[in-house]
C-alpha positions in Angstrom: -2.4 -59.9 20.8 0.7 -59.1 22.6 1.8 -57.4 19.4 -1.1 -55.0 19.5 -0.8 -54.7 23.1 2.8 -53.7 22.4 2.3 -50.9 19.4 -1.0 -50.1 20.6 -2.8 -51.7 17.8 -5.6 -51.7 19.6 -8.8 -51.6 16.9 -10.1 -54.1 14.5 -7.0 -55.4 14.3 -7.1 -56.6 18.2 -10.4 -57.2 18.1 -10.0 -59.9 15.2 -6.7 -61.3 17.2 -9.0 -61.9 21.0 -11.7 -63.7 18.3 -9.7 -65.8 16.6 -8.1 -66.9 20.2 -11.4 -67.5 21.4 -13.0 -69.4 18.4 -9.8 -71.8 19.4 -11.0 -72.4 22.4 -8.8 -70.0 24.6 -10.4 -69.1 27.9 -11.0 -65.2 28.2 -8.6 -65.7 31.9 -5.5 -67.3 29.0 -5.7 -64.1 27.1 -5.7 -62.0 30.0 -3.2 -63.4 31.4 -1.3 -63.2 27.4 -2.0 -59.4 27.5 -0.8 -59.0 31.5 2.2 -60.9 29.9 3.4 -57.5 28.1 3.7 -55.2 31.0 7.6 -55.6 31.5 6.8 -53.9 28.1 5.2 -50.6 29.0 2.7 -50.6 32.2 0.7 -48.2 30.2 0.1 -49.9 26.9 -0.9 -52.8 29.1 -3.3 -50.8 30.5 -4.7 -49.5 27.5 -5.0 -52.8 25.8 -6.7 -54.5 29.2 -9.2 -51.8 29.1 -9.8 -52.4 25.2 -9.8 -56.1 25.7 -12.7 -56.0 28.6 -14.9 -54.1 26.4 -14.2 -57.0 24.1 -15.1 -59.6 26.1 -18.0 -57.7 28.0 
């Protein structure tokens, strides 16, 4: 996920990455908190991929 968060990979490919996390038990605040991770990164890409990643987990 931080991958997609970093190039912005941010469709099916994301979307399959936040599943697979979850179907392994990893609480929706853990992959927050793995996505927040990337800002250092590029404040806006983390942004974009928090946005993508609520509409995910609804």
């Amino acid at each position: 996920m931080t991958t997609d968060a970093c190039f912005q990979t941010l469709g099916s490919t994301f979307r399959r990455h936040v599943r697979i996390a979850r179907n392994d038990g990893v609480p929706d605040d853990d992959i927050r908190d793995a996505v927040r991770f990337t800002a250092e990164l590029g404040i806006i890409r983390t942004v974009n991929a928090l946005e993508e990643l609520e509409k995910i987990l609804g």
